[in-house]
C-alpha positions as CSV (number, residue, x, y, z in Angstrom):
1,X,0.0,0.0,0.0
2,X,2.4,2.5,0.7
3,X,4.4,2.1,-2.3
4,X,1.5,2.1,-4.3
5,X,1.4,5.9,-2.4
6,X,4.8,6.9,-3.5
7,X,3.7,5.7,-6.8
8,X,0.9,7.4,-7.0
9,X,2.5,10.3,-5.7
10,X,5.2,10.1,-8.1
11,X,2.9,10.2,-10.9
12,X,1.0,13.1,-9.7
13,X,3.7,15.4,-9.6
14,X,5.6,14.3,-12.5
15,X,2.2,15.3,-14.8
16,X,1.6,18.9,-12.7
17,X,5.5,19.3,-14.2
18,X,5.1,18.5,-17.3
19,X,1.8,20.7,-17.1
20,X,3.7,23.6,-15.9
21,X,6.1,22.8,-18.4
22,X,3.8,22.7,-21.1
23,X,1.7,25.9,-20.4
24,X,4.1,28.3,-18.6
25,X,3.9,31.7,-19.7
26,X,5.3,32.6,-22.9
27,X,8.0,35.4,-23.4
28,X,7.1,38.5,-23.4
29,X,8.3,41.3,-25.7
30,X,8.4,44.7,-24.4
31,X,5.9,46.9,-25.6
32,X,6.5,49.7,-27.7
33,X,6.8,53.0,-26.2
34,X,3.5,54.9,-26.7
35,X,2.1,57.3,-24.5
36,X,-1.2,56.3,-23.5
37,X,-4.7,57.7,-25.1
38,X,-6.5,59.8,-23.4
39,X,-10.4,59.3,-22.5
40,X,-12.3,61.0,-24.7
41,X,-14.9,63.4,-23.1
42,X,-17.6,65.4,-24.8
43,X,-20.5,65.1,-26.8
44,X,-21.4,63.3,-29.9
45,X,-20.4,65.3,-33.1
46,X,-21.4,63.4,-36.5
47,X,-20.2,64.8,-39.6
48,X,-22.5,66.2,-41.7
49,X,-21.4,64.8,-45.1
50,X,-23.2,66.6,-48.2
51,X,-26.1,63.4,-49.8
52,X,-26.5,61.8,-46.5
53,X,-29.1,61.8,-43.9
54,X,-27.9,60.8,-40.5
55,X,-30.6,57.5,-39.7
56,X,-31.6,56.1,-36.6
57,X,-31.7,52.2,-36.4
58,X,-34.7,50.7,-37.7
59,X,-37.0,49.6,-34.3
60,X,-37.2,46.1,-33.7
61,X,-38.7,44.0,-36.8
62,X,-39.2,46.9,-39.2
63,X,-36.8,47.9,-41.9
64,X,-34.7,50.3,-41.9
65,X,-35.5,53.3,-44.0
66,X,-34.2,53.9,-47.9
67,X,-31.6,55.7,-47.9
68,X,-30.8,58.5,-50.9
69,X,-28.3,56.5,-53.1
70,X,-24.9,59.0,-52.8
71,X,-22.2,58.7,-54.9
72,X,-19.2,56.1,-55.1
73,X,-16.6,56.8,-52.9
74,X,-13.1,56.2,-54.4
75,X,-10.7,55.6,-51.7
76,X,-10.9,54.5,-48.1
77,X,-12.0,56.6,-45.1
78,X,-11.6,56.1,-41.9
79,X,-14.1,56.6,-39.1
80,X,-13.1,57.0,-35.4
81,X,-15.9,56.3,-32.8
82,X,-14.6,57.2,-29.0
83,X,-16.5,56.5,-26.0
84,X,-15.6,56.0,-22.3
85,X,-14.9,52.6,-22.8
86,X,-13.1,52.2,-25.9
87,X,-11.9,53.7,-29.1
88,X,-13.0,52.2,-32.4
89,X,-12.0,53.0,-36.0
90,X,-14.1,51.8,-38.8
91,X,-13.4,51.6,-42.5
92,X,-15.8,52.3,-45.2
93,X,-13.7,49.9,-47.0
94,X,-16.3,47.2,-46.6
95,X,-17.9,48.7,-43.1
96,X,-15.5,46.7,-41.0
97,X,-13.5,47.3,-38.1
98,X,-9.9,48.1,-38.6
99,X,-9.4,48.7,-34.7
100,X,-10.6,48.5,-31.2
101,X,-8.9,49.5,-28.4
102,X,-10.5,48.8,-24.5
103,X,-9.4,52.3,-22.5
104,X,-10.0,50.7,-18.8
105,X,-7.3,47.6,-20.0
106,X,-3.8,47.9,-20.9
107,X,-1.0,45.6,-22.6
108,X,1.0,45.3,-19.1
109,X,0.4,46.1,-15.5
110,X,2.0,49.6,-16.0
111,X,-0.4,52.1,-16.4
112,X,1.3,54.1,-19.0
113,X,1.5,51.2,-21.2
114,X,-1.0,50.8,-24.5
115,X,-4.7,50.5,-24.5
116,X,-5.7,46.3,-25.4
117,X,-6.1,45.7,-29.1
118,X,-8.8,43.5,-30.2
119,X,-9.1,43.7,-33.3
120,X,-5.5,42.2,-35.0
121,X,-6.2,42.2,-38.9
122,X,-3.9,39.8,-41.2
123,X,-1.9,41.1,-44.4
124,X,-5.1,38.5,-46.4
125,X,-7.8,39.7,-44.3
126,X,-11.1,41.4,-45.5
127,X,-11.6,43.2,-42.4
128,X,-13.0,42.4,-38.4
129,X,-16.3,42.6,-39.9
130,X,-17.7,41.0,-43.2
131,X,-21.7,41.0,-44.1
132,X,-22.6,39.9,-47.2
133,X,-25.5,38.3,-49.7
134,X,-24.7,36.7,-52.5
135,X,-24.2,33.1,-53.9
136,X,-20.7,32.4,-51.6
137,X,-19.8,34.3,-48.5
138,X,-17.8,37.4,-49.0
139,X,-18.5,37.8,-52.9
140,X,-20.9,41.6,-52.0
141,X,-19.8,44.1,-49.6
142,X,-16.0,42.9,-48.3
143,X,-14.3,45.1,-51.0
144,X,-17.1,48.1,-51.8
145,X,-15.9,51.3,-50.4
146,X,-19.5,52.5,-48.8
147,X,-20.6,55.5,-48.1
148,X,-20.7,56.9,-44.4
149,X,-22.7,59.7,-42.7
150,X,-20.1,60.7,-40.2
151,X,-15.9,61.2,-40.6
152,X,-15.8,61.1,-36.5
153,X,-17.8,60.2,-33.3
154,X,-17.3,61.6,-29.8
155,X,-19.7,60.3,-26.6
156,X,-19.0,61.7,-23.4
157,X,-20.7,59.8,-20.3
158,X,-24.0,61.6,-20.5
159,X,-24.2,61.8,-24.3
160,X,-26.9,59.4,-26.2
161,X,-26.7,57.0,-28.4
162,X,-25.8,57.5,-31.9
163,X,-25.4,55.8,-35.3
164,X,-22.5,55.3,-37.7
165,X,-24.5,54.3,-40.9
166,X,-22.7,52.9,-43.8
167,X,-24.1,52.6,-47.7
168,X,-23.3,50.7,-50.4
169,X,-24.5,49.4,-54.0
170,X,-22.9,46.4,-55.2
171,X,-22.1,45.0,-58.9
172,X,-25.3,43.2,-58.9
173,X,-27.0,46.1,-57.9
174,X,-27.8,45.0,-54.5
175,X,-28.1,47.9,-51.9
176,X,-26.2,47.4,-48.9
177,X,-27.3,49.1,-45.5
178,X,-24.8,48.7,-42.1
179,X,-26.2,50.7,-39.3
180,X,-23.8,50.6,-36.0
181,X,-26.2,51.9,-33.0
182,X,-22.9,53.3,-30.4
183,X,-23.8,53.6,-26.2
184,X,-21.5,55.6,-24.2
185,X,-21.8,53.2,-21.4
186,X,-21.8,49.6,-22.0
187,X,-19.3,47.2,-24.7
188,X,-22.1,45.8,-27.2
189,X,-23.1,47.8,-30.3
190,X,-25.9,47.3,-31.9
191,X,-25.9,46.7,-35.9
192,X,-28.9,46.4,-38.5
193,X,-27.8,45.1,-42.0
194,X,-30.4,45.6,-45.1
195,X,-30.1,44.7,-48.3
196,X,-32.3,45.9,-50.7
197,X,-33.2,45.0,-54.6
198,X,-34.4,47.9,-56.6
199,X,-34.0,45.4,-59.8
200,X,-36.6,43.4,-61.4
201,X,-35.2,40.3,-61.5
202,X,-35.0,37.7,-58.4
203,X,-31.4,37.4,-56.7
204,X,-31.3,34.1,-54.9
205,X,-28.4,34.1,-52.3
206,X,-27.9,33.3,-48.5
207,X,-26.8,35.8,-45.7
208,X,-23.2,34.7,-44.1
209,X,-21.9,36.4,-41.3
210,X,-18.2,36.6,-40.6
211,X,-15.8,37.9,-37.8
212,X,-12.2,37.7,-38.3
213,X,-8.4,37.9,-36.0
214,X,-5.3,37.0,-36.1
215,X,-3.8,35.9,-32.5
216,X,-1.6,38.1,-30.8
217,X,1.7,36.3,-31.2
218,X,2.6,38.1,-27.9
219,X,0.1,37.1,-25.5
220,X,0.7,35.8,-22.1
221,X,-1.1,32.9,-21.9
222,X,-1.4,29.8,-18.8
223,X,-3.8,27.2,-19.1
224,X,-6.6,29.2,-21.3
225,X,-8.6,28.9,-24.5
226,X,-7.5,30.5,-27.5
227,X,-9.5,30.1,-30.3
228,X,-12.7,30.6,-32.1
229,X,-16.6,29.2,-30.3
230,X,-20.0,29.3,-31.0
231,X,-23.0,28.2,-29.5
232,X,-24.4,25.2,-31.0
233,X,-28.2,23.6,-29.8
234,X,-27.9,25.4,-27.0
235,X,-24.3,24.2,-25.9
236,X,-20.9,25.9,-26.2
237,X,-18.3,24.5,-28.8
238,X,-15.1,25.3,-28.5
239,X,-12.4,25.0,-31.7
240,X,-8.9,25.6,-31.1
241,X,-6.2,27.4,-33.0
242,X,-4.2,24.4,-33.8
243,X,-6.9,22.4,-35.1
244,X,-7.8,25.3,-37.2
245,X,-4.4,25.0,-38.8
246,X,-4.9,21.3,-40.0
247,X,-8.0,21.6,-41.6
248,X,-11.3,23.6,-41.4
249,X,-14.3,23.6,-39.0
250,X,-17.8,23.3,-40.3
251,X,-20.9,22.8,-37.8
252,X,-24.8,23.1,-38.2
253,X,-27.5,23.4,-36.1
254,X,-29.1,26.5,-34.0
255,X,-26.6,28.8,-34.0
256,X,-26.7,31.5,-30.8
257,X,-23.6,33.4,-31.3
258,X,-20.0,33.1,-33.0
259,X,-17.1,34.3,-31.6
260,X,-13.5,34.4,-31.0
261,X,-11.9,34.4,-27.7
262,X,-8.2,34.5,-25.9
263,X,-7.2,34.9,-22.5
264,X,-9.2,37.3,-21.0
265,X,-10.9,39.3,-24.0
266,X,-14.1,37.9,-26.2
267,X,-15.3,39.4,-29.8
268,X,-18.6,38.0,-30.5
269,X,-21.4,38.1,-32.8
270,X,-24.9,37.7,-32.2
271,X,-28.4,37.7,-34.2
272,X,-31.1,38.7,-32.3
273,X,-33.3,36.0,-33.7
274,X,-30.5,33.3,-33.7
275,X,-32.1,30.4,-35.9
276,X,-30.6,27.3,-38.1
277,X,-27.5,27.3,-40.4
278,X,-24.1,26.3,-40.9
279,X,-20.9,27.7,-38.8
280,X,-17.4,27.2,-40.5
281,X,-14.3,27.9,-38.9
282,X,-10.7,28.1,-40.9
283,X,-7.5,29.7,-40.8
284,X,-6.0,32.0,-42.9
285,X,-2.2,31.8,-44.5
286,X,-1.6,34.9,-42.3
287,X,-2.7,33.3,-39.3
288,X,-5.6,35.0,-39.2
289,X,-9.4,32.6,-37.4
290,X,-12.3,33.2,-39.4
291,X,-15.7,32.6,-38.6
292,X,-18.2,32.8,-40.4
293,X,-22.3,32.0,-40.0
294,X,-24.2,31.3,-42.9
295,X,-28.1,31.3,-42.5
296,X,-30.2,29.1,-45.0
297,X,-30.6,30.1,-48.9
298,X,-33.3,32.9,-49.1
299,X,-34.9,34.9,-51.7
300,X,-34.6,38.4,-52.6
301,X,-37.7,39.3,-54.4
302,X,-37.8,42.8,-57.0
303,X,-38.1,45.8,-54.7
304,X,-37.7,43.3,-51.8
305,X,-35.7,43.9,-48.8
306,X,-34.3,41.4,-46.4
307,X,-33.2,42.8,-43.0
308,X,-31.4,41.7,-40.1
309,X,-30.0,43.0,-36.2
310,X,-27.0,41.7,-34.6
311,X,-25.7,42.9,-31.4
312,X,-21.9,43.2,-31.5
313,X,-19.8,42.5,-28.9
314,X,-15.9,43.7,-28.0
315,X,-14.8,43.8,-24.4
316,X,-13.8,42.0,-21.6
317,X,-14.9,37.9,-20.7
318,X,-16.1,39.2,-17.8
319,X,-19.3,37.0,-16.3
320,X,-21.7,39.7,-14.6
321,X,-21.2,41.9,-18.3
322,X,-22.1,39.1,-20.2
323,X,-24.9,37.5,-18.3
324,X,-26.5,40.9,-18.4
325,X,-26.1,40.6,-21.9
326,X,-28.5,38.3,-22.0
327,X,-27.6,36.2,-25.1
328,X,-25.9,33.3,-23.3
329,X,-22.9,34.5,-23.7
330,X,-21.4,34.1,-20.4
331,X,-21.2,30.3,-21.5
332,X,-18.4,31.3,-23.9
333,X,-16.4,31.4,-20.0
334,X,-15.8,27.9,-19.2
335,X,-13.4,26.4,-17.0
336,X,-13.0,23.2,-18.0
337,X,-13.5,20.0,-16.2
338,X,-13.1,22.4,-13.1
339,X,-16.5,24.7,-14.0
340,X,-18.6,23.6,-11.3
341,X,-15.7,24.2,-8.9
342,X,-14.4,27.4,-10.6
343,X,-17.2,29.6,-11.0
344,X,-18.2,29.5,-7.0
345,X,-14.9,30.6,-6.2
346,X,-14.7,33.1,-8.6
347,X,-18.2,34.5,-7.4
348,X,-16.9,34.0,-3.9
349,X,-13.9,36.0,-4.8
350,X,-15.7,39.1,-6.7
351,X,-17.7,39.4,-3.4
352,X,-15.2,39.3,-1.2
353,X,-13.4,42.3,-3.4
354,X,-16.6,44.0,-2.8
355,X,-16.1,45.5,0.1
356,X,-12.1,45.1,0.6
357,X,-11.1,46.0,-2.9
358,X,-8.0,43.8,-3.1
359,X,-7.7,40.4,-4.5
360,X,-4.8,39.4,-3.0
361,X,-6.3,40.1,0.8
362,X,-9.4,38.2,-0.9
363,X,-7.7,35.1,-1.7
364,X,-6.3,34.9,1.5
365,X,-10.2,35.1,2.9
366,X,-11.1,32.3,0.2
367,X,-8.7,30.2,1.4
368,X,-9.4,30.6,5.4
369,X,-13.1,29.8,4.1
370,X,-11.6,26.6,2.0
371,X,-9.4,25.9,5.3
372,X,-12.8,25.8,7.6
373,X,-14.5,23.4,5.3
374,X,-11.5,21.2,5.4
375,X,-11.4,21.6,8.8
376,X,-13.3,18.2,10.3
377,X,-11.3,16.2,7.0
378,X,-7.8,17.5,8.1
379,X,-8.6,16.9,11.7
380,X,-8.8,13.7,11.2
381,X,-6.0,13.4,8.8
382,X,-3.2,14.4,11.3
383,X,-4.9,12.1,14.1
384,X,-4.7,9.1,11.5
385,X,-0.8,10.3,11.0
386,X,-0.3,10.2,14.6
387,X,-1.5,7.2,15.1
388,X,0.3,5.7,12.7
389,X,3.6,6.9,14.1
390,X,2.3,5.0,17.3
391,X,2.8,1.6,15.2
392,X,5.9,2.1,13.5
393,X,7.2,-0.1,16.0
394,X,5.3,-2.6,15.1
395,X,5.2,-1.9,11.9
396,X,8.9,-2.4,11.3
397,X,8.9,-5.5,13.1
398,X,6.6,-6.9,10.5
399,X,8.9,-5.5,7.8
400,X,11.8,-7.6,9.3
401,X,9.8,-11.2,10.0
402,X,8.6,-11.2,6.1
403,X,11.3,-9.0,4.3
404,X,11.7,-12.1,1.7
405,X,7.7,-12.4,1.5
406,X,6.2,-9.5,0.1
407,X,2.8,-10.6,-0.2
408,X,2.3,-11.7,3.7
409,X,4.2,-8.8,4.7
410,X,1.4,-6.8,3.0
411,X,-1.5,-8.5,4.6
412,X,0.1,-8.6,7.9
413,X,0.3,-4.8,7.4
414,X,-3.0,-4.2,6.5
415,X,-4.4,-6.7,9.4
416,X,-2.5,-4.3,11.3
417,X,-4.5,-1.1,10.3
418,X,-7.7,-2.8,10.4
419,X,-7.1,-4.0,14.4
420,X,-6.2,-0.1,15.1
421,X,-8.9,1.0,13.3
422,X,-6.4,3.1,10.4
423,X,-6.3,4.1,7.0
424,X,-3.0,4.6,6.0
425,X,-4.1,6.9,3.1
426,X,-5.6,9.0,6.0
427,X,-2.5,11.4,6.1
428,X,-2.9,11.9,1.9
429,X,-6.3,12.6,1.7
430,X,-6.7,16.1,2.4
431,X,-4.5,17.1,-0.2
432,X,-5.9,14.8,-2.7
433,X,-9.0,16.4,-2.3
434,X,-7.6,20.1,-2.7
435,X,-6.4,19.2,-5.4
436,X,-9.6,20.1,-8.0
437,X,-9.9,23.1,-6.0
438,X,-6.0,23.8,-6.7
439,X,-7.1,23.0,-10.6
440,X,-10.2,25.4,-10.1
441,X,-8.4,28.3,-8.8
442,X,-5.5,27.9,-11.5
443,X,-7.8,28.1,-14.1
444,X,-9.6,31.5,-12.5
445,X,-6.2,32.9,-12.6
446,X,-5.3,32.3,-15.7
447,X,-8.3,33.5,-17.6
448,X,-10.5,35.6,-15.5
449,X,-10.4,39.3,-16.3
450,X,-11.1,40.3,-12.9
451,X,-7.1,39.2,-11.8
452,X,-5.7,40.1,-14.6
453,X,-3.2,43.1,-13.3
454,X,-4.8,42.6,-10.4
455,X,-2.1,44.4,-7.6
456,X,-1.2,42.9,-4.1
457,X,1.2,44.9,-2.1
458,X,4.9,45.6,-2.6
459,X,6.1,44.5,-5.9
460,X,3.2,42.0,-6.7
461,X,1.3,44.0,-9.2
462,X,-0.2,41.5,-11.2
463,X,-1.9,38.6,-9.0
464,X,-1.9,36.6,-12.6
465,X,1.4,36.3,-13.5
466,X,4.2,34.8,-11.4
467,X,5.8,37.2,-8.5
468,X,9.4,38.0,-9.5
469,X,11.2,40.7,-6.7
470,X,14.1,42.6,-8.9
471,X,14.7,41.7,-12.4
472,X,18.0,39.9,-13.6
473,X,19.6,40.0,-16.9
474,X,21.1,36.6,-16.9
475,X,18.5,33.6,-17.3
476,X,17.7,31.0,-13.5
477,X,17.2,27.3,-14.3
478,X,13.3,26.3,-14.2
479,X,12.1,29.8,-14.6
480,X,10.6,31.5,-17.0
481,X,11.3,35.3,-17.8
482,X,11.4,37.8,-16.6
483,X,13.8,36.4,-14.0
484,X,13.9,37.5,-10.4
485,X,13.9,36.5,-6.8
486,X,10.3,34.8,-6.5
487,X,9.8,35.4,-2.5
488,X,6.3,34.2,-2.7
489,X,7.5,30.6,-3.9
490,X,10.8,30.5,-1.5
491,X,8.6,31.1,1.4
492,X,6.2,28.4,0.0
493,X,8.5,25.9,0.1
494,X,9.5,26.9,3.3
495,X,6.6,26.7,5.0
496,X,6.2,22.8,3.0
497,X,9.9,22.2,4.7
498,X,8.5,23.4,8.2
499,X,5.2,20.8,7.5
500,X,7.3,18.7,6.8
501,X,9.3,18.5,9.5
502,X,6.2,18.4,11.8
503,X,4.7,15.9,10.4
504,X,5.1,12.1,11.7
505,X,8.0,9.8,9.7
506,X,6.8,7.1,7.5
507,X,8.1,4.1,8.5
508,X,9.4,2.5,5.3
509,X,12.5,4.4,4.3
510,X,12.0,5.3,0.8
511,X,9.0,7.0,1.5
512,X,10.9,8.6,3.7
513,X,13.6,10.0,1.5
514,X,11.1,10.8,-0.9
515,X,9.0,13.1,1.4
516,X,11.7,15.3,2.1
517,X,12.2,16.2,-1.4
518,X,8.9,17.3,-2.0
519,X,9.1,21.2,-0.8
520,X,11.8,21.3,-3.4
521,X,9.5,19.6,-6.2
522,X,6.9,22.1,-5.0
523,X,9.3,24.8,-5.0
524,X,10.3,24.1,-8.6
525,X,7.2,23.3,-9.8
526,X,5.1,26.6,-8.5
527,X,8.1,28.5,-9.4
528,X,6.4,29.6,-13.0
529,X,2.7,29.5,-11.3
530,X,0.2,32.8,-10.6
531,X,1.4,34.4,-7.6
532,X,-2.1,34.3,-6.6
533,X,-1.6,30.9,-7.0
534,X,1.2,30.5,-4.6
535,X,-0.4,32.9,-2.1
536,X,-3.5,30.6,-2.0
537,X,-0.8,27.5,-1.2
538,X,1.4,29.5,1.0
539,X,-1.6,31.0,3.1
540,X,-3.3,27.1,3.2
541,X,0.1,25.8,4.2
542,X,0.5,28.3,7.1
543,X,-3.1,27.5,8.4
544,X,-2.2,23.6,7.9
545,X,0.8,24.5,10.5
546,X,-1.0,25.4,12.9
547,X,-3.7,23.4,12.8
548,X,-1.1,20.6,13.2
549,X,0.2,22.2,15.8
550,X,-2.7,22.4,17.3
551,X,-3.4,18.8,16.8
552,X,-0.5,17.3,18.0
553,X,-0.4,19.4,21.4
554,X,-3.8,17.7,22.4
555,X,-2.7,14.4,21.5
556,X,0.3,14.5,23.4
């Protein structure tokens, strides 16, 4: 039994290495020097461009109104759109987004560094955006230069909504209407799309949806998703990068939203009457995910119009903004095998940072809360431990009568723990079961918006990525950069040695040996972790001390 422990043991540790291995964080480049954008205040100021009416959106289920048909444009004009929350610049160059940039989220923990890009276009790409009707997705609207009612758009906190409104006529003589409803106070836009047929003939065609990016090659990344979803019957389907790169993607079903996600950012979007059709997901020779919905064949009739509403969605994969979204969204945040775990604790943690507004002092809470329920379990832990230093005795007599008879030594061992009444996996348990709530918390911290940059005290200024005191030139074995004195792991394995050392000494030798070298495995292995992370184990290990101590003072 108790090599089957050290087995066990062994084989835990050596796949949370090669796990730590496999998704430390990635180098970082230093970002380029630019001084950082200032919010925007004021009101909304449309242009008033000569030939164009400035529209409202069309109210739910009408169409939008005809607009006067202006003339071609002939080269590409940019349209920037700033509001408290972020700065957006759209192209008439197909009515897509060439940029989006959050202003409450920036590329590194420093404040003066850039605003978060989410919109990454490749050298191939067509554009963030691409709504079309035609035959094949793309083939009207991802190359017409439209025509736009505004050159720039300004909301200040108390302005009102307003509308970017872009006009087209295609080849085929299709009129093309994008509508972009702006809020000064929330992430999602609203968009209506109209296409129109002022022929006399019938156009038969489909309506395909597409949103395009190319990863950031830069990204910090732990254990999170990178890649493009969608919900599919209700359920959320996630398709990585890589797979993307082998071949592509094609789904059908009901379709709720498509999206693509990384760490800790989400661009999504979604029709407001989400029905049947086909999702396709493939990658680009520039690297760049596409996405793309495409809603069954319809029928454009002369003087017909077919209209649609999406709601459009840039920002952070934060929960309570997307639940209130109310489009399921929030599904698109999953944590894995560990969701059911993860998501309490997160919750737990966001109310906790409530009222003390600091995660750091918050995980500590969490994990005097996890300590408490843990409490009757580790009690009786350490008692089993304790009593099984009272047989070792015994125990090693046993050892020595059937040393050349493994298989009666074994029974006379467990004949043994069943006439004391102990298990002698009672000392491991506790920490077995931690473990999915160790899983939980490492997935919150790698992809949760709320820690991201999320300050401590001192020099740990970003609760997400591992704590590193000064910053060394030269490279430190196991560690990945930047490289620096990580004081919250040291003391870590510390407090493991000082555990350690109280707690009672297997009686078979090896084991022995072997549990003396775990601080240092710990040591390395958290070494590359969250420091939220190791702050969660250092503050449990403390408690664990002194609940030992505790412990082992009564049974004395």
């Amino acid at each position: 039994m108790e090599k089957r422990t050290i087995i066990a043991f062994v084989l835990s540790f050596l796949i949370l290495l090669i796990w730590s291995y496999m998704y430390a964080p990635k180098k970082q480049q230093p970002p380029p020097k630019v001084q950082p954008e200032k919010p925007a205040t004021g009101v909304a100021r449309p242009a008033e461009t000569p030939g164009v009416q400035v529209e409202p959106l069309a109210e739910a289920g009408k169409p939008a109104p005809s607009a006067l048909t202006p003339a071609p444009e002939s080269k590409e004009k940019l349209v920037t759109v700033e509001t408290p929350l972020y700065k957006a610049v759209f192209s008439n160059a197909g009515a897509t987004l060439k940029s989006f940039k959050l202003k409450k989220y920036h590329v590194t923990a420093d404040p003066n560094s850039p605003f978060v890009e989410l919109v990454h276009p490749g050298q191939d790409s067509r554009g963030f955006l691409d709504i079309s009707f035609g035959t094949r997705p793309g083939q009207n609207g991802s190359k017409i230069l439209y025509h736009t009612n505004a050159d720039s758009l300004v909301l200040g906190p108390d302005s009102k909504p307003q509308d970017v409104v872009f006009t087209a006529t295609t080849d085929e003589g299709v009129s093309i209407k994008k509508a972009f409803r702006i809020y000064p106070d929330k992430y999602p836009i609203e968009l209506f799309v109209s296409f129109s047929n002022p022929t006399e003939k019938n156009m038969e065609g489909t309506l395909s949806v597409s949103i395009e990016n190319i990863p950031a090659s830069k990204t910090k990344r732990y254990y999170s998703f990178t890649g493009l979803s969608l919900l599919l019957n209700g359920k959320l389907k996630e398709v990585k990068q890589k797979k993307l790169k082998k071949e592509q993607k094609a789904f059908s079903g009901h379709i709720g939203w498509i999206a693509y996600e990384e760490s800790y950012f989400i661009t999504a979007l979604i029709p407001d009457n989400p029905g049947e059709g086909v999702f396709s997901g493939r990658s680009l020779p520039s690297g760049d995910l596409v996405a793309t919905y495409t809603a069954p064949p319809i029928s454009l009739k002369p003087q017909g119009e077919l209209s649609s509403r999406f709601t459009l969605y840039l920002g952070p994969r934060d929960l309570t903004i997307l639940k209130q979204l109310g489009k399921k969204l929030d599904l698109a945040i999953n944590f894995g095998w560990t969701d059911i775990i993860a998501k309490p604790l997160l919750y737990v943690l966001r109310f906790f940072n409530q009222y003390i507004h600091n995660y750091g002092v918050s995980i500590i809470l969490l994990t005097v809360l996890i300590k408490i329920l843990f409490w009757p379990l580790t009690h009786k832990s350490y008692k089993s431990m304790k009593e099984m230093q009272k047989l070792q005795p015994l125990m090693a007599k046993i050892r020595e009568k059937y040393k050349n008879n493994k298989e009666q030594m074994n029974k006379e061992l467990m004949g043994l723990y069943k006439t004391y009444k102990i298990n002698p996996m009672g000392g491991c348990l506790p920490m077995i079961i931690q473990i999915p709530v160790f899983f939980a918390l490492y997935r919150i911290l790698g992809g949760s918006i709320e820690l991201r940059h999320a300050p401590f005290v001192l020099w740990i200024n970003d609760l997400s990525a591992p704590d590193r005191l000064f910053h060394f030139p030269f490279k430190i074995p196991f560690m990945s950069p930047p490289y620096g004195i990580p004081v919250l792991t040291l003391l870590m394995g510390l407090s493991m040695y000082i555990q350690q050392k109280m707690t009672p000494t297997p009686g078979d030798p090896t084991q022995a040996k072997f549990m003396m070298f775990l601080p240092i495995i710990f040591t390395v292995m958290f070494i590359n972790f969250p420091s939220g992370l190791v702050l969660y184990w250092l503050v449990n290990n403390i408690l664990s001390i002194g609940q030992q101590y505790r412990i082992v003072k009564r049974l004395s």
